[in-house]
C-alpha positions, 0 to 999 in steps of 0.5 A, spaced: 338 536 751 336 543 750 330 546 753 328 550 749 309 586 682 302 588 681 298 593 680 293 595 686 287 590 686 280 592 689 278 586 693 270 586 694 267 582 700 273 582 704 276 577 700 282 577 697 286 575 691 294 575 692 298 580 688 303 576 687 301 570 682 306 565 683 307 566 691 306 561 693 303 553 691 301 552 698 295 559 697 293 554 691 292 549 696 288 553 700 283 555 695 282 549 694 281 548 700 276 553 701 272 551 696 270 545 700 268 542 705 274 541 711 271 533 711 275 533 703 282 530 707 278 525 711 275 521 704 278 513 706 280 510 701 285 512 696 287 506 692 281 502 688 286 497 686 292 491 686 296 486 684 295 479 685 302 476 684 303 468 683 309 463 685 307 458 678 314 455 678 318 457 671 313 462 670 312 466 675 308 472 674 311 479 675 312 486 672 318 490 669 320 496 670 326 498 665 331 503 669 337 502 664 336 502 656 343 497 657 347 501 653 354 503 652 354 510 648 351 515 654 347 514 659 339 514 659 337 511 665 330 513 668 329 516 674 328 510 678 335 507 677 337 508 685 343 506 689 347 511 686 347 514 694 341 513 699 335 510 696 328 508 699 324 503 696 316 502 700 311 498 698 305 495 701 304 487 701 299 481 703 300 474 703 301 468 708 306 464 711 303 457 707 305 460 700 312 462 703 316 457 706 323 459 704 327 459 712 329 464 716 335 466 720 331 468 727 329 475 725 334 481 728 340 479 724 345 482 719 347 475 715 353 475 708 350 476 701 348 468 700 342 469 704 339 472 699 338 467 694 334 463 699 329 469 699 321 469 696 323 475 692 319 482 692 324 487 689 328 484 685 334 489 682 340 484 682 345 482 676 344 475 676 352 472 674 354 479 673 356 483 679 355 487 685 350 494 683 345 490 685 339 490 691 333 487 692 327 486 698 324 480 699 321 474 705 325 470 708 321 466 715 315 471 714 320 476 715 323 481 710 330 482 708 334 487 704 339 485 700 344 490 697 350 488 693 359 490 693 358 495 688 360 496 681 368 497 684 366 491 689 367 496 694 363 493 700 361 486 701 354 483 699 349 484 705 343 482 707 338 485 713 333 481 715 328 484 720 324 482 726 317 482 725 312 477 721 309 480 716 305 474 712 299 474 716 294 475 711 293 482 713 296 488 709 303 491 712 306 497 708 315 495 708 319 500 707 327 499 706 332 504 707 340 505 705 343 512 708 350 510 703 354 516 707 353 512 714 352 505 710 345 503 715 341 499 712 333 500 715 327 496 715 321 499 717 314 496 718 307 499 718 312 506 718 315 503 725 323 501 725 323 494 724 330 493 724 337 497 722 343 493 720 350 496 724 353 503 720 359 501 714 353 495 711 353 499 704 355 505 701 357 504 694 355 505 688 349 500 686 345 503 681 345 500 674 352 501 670 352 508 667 356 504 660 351 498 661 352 490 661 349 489 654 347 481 653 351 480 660 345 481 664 340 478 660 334 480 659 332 482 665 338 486 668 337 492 666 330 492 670 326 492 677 323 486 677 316 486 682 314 480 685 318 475 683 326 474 682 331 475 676 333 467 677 329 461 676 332 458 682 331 463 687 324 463 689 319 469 688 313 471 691 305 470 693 301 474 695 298 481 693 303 488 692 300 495 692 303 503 692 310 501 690 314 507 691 322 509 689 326 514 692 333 517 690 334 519 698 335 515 704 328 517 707 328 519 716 323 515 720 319 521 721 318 522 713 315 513 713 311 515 719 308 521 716 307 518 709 307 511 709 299 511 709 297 516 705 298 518 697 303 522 695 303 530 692 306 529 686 312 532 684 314 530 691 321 531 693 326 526 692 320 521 689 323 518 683 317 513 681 310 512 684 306 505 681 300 506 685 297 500 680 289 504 680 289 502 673 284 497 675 285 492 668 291 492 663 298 490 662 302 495 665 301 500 672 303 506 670 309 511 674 304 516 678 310 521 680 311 526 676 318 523 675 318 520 668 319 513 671 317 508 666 311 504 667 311 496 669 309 492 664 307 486 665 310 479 663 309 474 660 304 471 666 301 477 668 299 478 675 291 479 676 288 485 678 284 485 686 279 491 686 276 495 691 269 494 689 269 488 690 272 488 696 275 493 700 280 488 703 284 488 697 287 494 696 292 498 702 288 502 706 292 509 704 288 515 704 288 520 699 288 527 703 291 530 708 289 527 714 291 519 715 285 514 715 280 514 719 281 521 721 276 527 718 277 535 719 271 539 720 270 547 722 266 549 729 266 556 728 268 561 723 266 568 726 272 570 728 277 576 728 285 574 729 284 569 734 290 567 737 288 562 743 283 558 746 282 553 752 276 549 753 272 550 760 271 544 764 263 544 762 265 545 755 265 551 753 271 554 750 275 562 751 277 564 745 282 569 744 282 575 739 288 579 739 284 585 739 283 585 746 276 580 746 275 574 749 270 571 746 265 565 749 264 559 745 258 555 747 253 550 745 256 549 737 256 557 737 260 564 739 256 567 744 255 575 741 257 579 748 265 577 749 266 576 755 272 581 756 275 587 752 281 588 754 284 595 753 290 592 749 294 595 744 294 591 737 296 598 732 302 596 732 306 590 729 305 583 734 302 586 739 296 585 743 293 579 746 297 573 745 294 567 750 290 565 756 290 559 761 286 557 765 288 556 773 288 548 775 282 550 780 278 554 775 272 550 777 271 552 783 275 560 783 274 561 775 279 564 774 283 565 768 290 568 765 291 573 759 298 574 756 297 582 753 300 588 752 298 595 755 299 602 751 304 603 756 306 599 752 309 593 756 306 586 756 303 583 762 299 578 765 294 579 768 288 574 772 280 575 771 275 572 774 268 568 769 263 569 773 257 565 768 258 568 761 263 574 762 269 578 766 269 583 769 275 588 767 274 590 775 277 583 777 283 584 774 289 582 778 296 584 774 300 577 776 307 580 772 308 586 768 315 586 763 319 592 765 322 592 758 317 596 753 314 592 748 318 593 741 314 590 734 316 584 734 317 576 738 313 578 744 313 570 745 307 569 750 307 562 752 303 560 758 304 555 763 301 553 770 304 546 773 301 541 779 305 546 784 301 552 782 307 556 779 306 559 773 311 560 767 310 565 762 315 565 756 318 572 754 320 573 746 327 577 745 323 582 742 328 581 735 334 584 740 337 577 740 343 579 744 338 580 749 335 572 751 343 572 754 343 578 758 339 577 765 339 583 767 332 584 762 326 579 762 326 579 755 328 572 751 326 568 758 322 563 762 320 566 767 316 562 773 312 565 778 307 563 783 300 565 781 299 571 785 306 574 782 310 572 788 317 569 787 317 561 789 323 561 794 327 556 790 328 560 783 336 560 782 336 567 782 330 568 787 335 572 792 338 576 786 330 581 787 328 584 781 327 582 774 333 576 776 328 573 781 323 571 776 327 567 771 328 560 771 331 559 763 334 564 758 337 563 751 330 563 748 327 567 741 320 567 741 317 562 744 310 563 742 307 557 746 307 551 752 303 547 753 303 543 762 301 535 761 298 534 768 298 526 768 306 525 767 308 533 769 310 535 763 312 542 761 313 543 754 315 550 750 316 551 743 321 556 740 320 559 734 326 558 730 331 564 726 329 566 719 333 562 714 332 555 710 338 553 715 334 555 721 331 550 727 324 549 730 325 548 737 321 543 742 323 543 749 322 540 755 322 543 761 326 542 767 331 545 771 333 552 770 337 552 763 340 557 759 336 554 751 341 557 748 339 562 742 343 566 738 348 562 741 346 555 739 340 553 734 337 546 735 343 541 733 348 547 731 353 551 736 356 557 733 361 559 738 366 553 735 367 545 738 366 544 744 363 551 745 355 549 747 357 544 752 353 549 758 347 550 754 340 545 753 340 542 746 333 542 744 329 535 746 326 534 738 328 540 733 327 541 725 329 545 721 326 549 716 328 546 710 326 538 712 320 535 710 318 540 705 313 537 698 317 540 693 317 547 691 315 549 697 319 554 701 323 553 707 320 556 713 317 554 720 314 557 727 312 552 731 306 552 735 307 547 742 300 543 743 297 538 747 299 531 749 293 527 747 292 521 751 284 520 748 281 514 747 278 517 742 284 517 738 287 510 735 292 507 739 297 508 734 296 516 735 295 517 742 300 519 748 303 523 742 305 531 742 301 535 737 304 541 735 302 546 729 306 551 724 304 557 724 308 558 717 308 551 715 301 550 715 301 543 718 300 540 723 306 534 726 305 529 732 311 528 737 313 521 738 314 519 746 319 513 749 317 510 755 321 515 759 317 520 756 323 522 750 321 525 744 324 520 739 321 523 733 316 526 729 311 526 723 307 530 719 299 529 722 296 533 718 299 535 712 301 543 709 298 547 708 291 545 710 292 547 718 292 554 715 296 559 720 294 555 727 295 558 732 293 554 738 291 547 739 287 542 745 284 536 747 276 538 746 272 535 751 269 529 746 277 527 746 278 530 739 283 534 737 281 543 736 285 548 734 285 555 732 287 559 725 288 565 725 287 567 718 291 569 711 291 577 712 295 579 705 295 575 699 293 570 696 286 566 697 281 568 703 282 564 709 278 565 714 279 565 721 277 559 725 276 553 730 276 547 726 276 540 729 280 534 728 276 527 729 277 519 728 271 517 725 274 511 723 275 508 715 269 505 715 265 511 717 268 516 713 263 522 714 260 525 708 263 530 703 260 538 703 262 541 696 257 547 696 258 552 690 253 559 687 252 563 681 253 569 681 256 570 687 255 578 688 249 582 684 244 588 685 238 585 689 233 582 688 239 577 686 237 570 685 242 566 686 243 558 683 246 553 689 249 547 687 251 541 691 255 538 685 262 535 689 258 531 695 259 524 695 259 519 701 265 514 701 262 509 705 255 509 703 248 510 708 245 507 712 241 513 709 242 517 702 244 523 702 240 530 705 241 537 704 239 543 708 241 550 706 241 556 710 242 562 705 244 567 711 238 572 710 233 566 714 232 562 709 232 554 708 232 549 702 232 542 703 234 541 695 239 538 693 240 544 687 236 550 691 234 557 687 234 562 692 233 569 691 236 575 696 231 581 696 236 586 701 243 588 699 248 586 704 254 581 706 251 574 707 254 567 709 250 560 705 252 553 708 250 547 705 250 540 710 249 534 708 248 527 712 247 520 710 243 518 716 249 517 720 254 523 720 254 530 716 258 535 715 257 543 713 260 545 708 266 551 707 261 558 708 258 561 701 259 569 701 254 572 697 254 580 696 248 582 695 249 590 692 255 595 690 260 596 694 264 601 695 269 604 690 276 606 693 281 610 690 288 610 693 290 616 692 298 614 696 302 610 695 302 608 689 304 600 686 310 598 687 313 604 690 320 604 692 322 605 699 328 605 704 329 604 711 327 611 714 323 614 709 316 615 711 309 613 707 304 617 707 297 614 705 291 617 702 284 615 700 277 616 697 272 612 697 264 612 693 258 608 693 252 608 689 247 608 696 251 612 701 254 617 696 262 620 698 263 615 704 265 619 711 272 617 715 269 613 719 267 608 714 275 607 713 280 601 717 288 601 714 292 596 717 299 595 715 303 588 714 309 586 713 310 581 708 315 576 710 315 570 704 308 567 704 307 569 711 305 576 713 307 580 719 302 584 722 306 591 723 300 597 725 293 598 725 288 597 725 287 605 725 280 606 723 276 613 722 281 617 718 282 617 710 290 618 710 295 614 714 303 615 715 308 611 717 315 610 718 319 603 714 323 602 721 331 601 720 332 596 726 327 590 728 326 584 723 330 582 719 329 586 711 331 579 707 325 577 702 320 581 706 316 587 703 311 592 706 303 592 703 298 597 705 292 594 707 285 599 707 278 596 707 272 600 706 266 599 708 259 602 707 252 602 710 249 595 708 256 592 710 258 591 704 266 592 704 272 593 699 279 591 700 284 595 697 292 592 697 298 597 695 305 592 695 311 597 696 317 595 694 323 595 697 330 597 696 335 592 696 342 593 698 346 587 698 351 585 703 357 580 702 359 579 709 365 574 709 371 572 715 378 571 713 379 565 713 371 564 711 367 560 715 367 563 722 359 564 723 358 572 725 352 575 727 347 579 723 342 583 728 343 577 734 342 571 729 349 566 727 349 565 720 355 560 716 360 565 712 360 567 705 353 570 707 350 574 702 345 578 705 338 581 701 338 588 705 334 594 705 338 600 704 339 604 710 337 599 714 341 598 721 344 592 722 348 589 728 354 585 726 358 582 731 365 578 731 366 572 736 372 573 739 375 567 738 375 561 734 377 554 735 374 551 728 380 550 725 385 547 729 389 553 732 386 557 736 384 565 732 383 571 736 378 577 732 383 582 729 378 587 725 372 588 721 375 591 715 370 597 715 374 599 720 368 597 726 368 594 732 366 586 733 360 589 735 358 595 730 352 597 727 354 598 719 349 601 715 346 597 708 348 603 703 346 604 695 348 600 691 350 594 697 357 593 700 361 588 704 364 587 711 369 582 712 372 579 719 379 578 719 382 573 725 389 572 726 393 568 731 392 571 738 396 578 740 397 579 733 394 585 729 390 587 723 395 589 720 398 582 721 393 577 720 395 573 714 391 577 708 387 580 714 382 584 709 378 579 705 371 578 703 367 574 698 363 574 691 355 575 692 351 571 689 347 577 684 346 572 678 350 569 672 352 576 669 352 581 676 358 583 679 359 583 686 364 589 689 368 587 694 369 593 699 377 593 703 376 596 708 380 604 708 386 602 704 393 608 705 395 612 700 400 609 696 400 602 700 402 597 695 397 591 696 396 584 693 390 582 690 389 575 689 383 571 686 382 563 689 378 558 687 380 557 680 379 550 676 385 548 672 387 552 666 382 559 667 384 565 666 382 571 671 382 578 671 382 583 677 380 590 678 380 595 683 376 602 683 375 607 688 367 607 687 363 601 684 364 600 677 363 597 671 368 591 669 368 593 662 370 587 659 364 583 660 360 588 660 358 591 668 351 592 671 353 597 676 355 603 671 359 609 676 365 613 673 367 607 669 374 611 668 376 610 675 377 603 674 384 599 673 384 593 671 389 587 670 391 584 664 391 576 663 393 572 669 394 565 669 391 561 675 397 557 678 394 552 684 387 554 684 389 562 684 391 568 681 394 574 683 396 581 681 401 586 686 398 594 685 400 600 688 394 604 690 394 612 687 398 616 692 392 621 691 387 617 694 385 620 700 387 617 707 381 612 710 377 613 703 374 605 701 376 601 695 373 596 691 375 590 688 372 585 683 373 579 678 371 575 672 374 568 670 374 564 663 374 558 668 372 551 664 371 548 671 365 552 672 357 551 667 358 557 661 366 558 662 365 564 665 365 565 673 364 572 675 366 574 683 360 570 685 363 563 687 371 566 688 374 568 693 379 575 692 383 576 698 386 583 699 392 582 702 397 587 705 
């Protein structure tokens, strides 16, 4: 286990419009999102219908669901024809035992293929008297078994899994069956818990519908999914009632039931093949709700009946419709926030608010007192810097103290201890607890902070983006540190005898752990560690205990970089996720995990309490963490679902048992997301709270502007015991009861409206209304232009002017620049805000994050003298230089700035950026032991190597050990980037000799291609089909024609002896492979090995 391209846009209000339209579908959710009420995700019910199947003997009533048109010329089957691979199939029932007497086998057992005739079927895709592509679900005993077929080869035996629990008590269960074919498990799951799975090798073949079909062989019915009954007349079917039918073409993970069985699914959801939520309500058929293109199911000749909703509400699954599950509604306590970053209830309950400025912020009675408790001379001009997180003392009722991790203008992060003494913190009561030797860079300040049932307090460091750092323990950064809480070190710190900065540390390995969280009742410290940048990255929970390396770069949550058997020493992650896992469809990969609290309150059903909740600040989600009874993580599950947390930055069990967590708010691009303190609560499915939807018009006007409101939208899912109210506050002093109010303003200035509404037992306020009342002011960004390009190095400078019809030319002081670094739909602060100047310059850094998907946007709000702000946002562009880093033999990982990557990589650098590449020495993955022979620009194992114009390549060459470079088998190698279907990749060499005769030699060719290889001095175009990269085409030497034989081609060349000694080469080549889409195969996806 491990511990661990736009124009500018002026954006009035200080609202903001993304200046990347397709950015992101989270953004659009999220305006969504903004327009209403929070309380929108927590709506009860989202189904308002069923069917109602019946056992009627030779005509029993079902519904067919076409997945093969049972022809032999081509293959037309729909998308819900599973069973090639791993499927899913889930569906809610209800029934009773007296309608289904077909006998068990005991429940818990793995039984031949002749139990399943015996069933009540629900599902039924066999081929009756045919053969072995079939499955099927269905009740045997009251329990659910799950059939699968041999196959179309008759590969496997027939199988049936019979489950454990009793699921025909009259009430709704939700069933979900899982075949993962690449172990051949078999899975029940019931209520989204594992019911029952079968051993591993139970089914793997190929069980969809055959390709050729069976034509009349199969009857009527063989080509289709039968619901709620059986394709023969002598296997019993099913009585009772079916609801959201689902199919999948992936065999889907525990954590992925659990957090969906319950709620309707997005469509387009990835890997949703068919969706029959049968809302229809009346008819013969119930439509495929995926987006897929799934048939409907139509009814057969004895149609099932349809159960409502309005008649009873016990006819239907109980599924929600939004974001949360059942039962739970999100509401916002506080709005008037600035970059908020944590927040910890006090026992009187009160809460401390940080805000990254510096400010600690009282929230109170429902309100934010206006005089902050603290400021802190933080430095927040740059990047992540600033105040990053409090924790109270376990004694804060009776000494009042509290701990604040921030960073000086030394600049270095500290701790330090204040006292709150009634509503404030004397900055004279600072006691400085630990102070970081190690300056503070930009970013990966980490920042947990924790404080045990000993007194000792942890404090979790980032590596600063040094990631070779985290394993160097001559430095605090990358580190659990643990203290006593007046700074001295516990004398039973593995290192405590070592003195500084050894003595503190309890762990190392560790990348930006951002927060921890300590449960009293079980001695529980957990930490999250935010995980590396690409979509194969991990997010990482851990579980604190002993001293321990957590293993960053070395290991990332299940995968060991340094080779087989490698990461033995180091602690595995208690849970981990990876940042392409769990995602709806065409979101992007990403993560940066945010630890949470345990939550035990009874206020929370059973069924979610003693779980851990942590959030992704990336994501926009909010996942539970599942416990055994040592305490284990065994899985997690989607809570609340992306992007409706926002940026969460912090979460904590509230006073009233609910759970409260902190958003930090979108700061570039796309809808406004204000920063907030939002509350998640259960209020149970039969008193969902009522629905706040608040709208205006127009929204901003020269006063006196009247303004027309509207409460169109609210609703109450659960009506009374009252009708519905309305109270408007329009932010000038004004109230309005209306349900549709005409207020008028009278001053210019910035207001905020909310609408309340109440059914006489619950209410709920609305998402703000910003209205502006008067002109703001008009900005002209002088510098930068739009999309102007930059490189690593090159310095910015930014200038400003800015008019407003009141106030005339607007002095300096009316003037704030931020600048952020845009990292796919996250931002990054990276300076300012730097206020009172009109122009601004800075400098593109050259080392620090990573340049991959990232771009600089300038940011300058401009405000006048009635409050009303504009906000102006220049998007830079960077300018790229693609790497091709590669091993000889590829598939050695390497190290890119301190992070492993799996090779071939193809890197999106900046130009000019300075990478740290780096080797491992030795690599075992492959059998026989290799040794790092040479980097083939020559460079040590670890090197800096700058991204030039035009991009480049590296390639680590290993051989056997005590053999050079010069002997490595084809030592200097390197692999095609992937730049598009008509881009070539140049492949750098290293530094050739004059004269030296080299083979070149192109591998992964299909059968039958024809390949063609070149060599050139500089970058060149390939003529023959026509190059991008246009440099003294004259230089290039090219073969001619070259057969593929096994796979590959080859073609011996003397380079010139006028070539100058160490100068670099570059090699390319194209294909005519008829194995590859278009018949034309460029360097992308072959490899070229240069070999002496």
């Amino acid at each position: 286990m491990r511990l661990g391209d736009a124009p500018v846009r002026a954006v009035p209000a200080m609202s903001r419009a993304s200046l990347f339209g397709s950015s992101s579908l989270a953004y659009a959710a999220l305006l969504a999102l903004a327009s209403a009420s929070l309380t929108d995700v927590a709506r009860a019910q989202a189904s308002s219908a069923a069917l109602a199947f019946a056992d009627s003997g030779p005509a029993p009533t079902s519904a067919v669901i076409a997945v093969d048109d049972d022809v032999a010329a081509g293959d037309l089957s729909a998308p819900c024809d599973v069973g090639a691979g791993g499927f899913t199939l889930e569906l809610w029932i209800r029934g009773s035992g007296a309608q289904h007497t077909a006998p068990g086998a005991g429940g818990s057992v793995e039984l031949p293929g002749s139990a399943w005739p015996t069933a009540h079927a629900l599902l039924d895709r066999s081929l009756p008297g045919v053969g072995g592509a079939a499955f099927g679900v269905g009740i045997a005993g009251g329990r659910i078994r799950f059939y699968t077929g041999a196959g179309a080869s008759g590969a496997d035996a027939e199988h049936v899994l019979e489950g454990r629990q009793r699921v025909l008590d009259g009430a709704w269960h939700h069933v979900a069956c899982v075949r993962d074919a690449s172990s051949g498990i078999k899975s029940i799951y019931i209520d989204g818990a594992l019911d029952f799975a079968s051993a591993s090798g139970a089914s793997s073949a190929d069980l969809s519908y055959p390709n050729a079909g069976l034509g009349g062989a199969a009857g009527s019915l063989g080509p289709a999914l039968v619901v709620g009954a059986a394709k023969s007349a002598q296997q019993p079917d099913f009585d009772g009632a079916i609801d959201e039918l689902r199919a999948w073409s992936v065999a889907r993970t525990s954590g992925q039931i659990l957090a969906s069985y319950e709620r309707a699914l997005p469509v387009a959801n990835a890997g949703l093949v068919g969706a029959w939520r049968c809302e229809e309500g009346a008819g013969a058929f119930a439509a495929d709700t995926s987006g897929a293109g799934s048939p409907s199911a139509l009814f057969g000749a004895s149609a099932p009946a349809w159960l409502l909703a309005a008649q009873d509400p016990a006819n239907v699954a109980l599924v929600s419709p939004g974001a949360l599950p059942p039962g739970f509604a999100q509401s916002v306590a506080l709005d008037a926030l600035v970059e908020p970053t944590a927040f910890r209830f006090l026992p009187d309950g009160r809460a401390l608010i940080a805000e990254r400025s510096g400010r600690v912020r009282l929230y109170a009675a429902g309100a934010l007192v206006a005089q902050p408790v603290l400021e802190l001379p933080a430095e927040t001009s740059s990047a992540e810097r600033g105040l990053a997180t409090l924790v109270l003392d376990p004694d804060f009722a009776a000494n009042g103290w509290f701990y604040c991790y921030w960073t000086t203008h030394a600049p270095r992060n500290r701790v330090s201890r204040f006292t709150l003494v009634g509503a404030s913190a004397a900055l004279a009561s600072e006691f400085v607890v630990w102070e970081c030797p190690t300056p503070a860079l930009f970013f990966h300040h980490g920042g947990g902070l924790a404080i045990d049932a000993s007194g000792h307090l942890y404090i979790a460091t980032g590596e600063h983006f040094l990631s070779s750092l985290a394993q160097d323990l001559s430095v605090q950064i990358g580190k659990l540190l643990r203290v006593n809480t007046d700074g001295s070190i516990p004398a039973d710190n593995p290192l405590a005898a070592q003195g500084p900065p050894q003595d503190a540390l309890w762990g190392a390995g560790l990348r930006n752990p951002f927060r921890m969280h300590y449960d009293a009742p079980s001695g529980a410290l957990w930490l999250g560690d935010v995980g590396g940048n690409g979509a194969s990255a991990w997010e990482e929970l851990a579980l604190v205990g002993a001293p321990a390396d957590y293993g960053w770069p070395w290991q990332e949550g299940e995968t060991c970089w340094l080779g087989p058997g490698a990461c033995t020493s180091l602690a595995f992650p208690a849970l981990a996720y990876r940042h392409d896992e769990d995602l709806d469809a065409n979101a992007t990969p990403g993560g940066a995990i945010v630890c949470g609290p345990l939550v035990r309150s009874s206020a929370f059903p059973l069924a979610y309490r003693n779980q851990l909740y942590c959030g992704d600040f990336a994501r926009g989600e909010i996942r539970r963490v599942l416990l055994d009874g040592s305490g284990a993580p065994t899985t997690s599950a989607i809570f609340l679902r992306a992007p409706h947390a926002g940026t969460v930055v912090d979460l904590d069990v509230g006073p009233d048992g609910a759970l409260w967590y902190l958003v930090y708010g979108v700061p570039v691009g796309g809808p406004p997301e204000p920063a907030q303190l939002r509350r998640i609560a259960y209020v149970g499915v039969a008193a969902a709270p009522p629905l706040a939807v608040a709208s205006a018009q127009p929204a901003s006007g020269m006063p006196p502007l009247a303004v027309q409101f509207s409460s169109q939208g609210s609703l109450d899912p659960q009506p009374g015991p009252a009708a519905l109210s309305f109270a408007w506050e329009f932010g000038d002093g004004a109230v309005s009861s209306a349900a549709d109010p005409l207020h008028v303003y009278a001053s210019a200035g910035l207001y905020t409206a909310r609408l309340t509404v109440s059914d006489g037992a619950a209410s709920t306020t609305s998402a703000p209304l910003s209205i502006q009342v008067g002109a703001p002011p008009q900005v002209q960004v002088l510098a930068p232009a739009p999309l102007s390009p930059y490189v690593a190095g090159q310095l910015i400078d930014c200038a400003a002017q800015a008019q407003d019809i009141e106030d005339g030319a607007l002095a300096p002081s009316a003037f704030e620049w931020r600048v952020l670094l845009q990292h796919d739909v996250h931002a990054h602060p990276f300076l300012g805000p730097v206020a009172g100047t009109t122009t601004l310059q800075f400098q593109i850094p050259k080392t620090g994050h990573s340049p991959a998907h990232t771009h600089y946007v300038v940011q300058l709000t401009v405000t006048d003298s009635d409050g009303l702000a504009t906000v102006v946002e220049v998007p830079l562009e960077p300018i790229e230089s693609l790497l091709a880093i590669d091993t000889a033999p590829s598939g050695v990982p390497v190290f890119v700035d301190g992070e492993a990557f799996p090779t071939p990589l193809v890197l999106e650098s900046l130009q000019g950026f300075e990478h740290q590449l780096s080797a491992l020495p030795s690599w075992s993955g492959f059998g026989a032991p290799l040794a790092f022979a040479c980097w083939s620009d020559g460079g040590a194992a670890n090197h800096v190597f700058t991204a030039p114009v035009g991009g480049a390549s590296a390639t680590a060459a290993y051989a056997a050990p005590g053999q050079s470079c010069a002997s490595a088998d084809c030592g200097y190698a390197s692999y095609g980037s992937a730049l598009g279907a008509q881009a070539l990749a140049l492949l750098g060499i290293g530094a050739p000799q004059p004269a030296a005769a080299i083979e070149l030699r192109v591998v992964g060719l299909g059968s039958g291609a024809i390949a063609w290889l070149g060599i050139s001095a500089q970058p060149a175009a390939w003529p023959l089909f026509g190059g991008v990269l246009l440099v003294d085409p004259g230089m290039l030497v090219y073969s001619t024609a070259l057969a593929a034989s096994s796979g590959s081609a080859s073609w011996h060349y003397t380079l010139p002896a006028a070539l100058a000694p160490g100068a670099e080469a570059f090699v390319q080549s194209a294909a005519l492979d008829p194995s590859v889409s278009g018949g034309v195969a460029f360097s992308a996806g072959l490899r070229v090995e240069i070999c002496p």
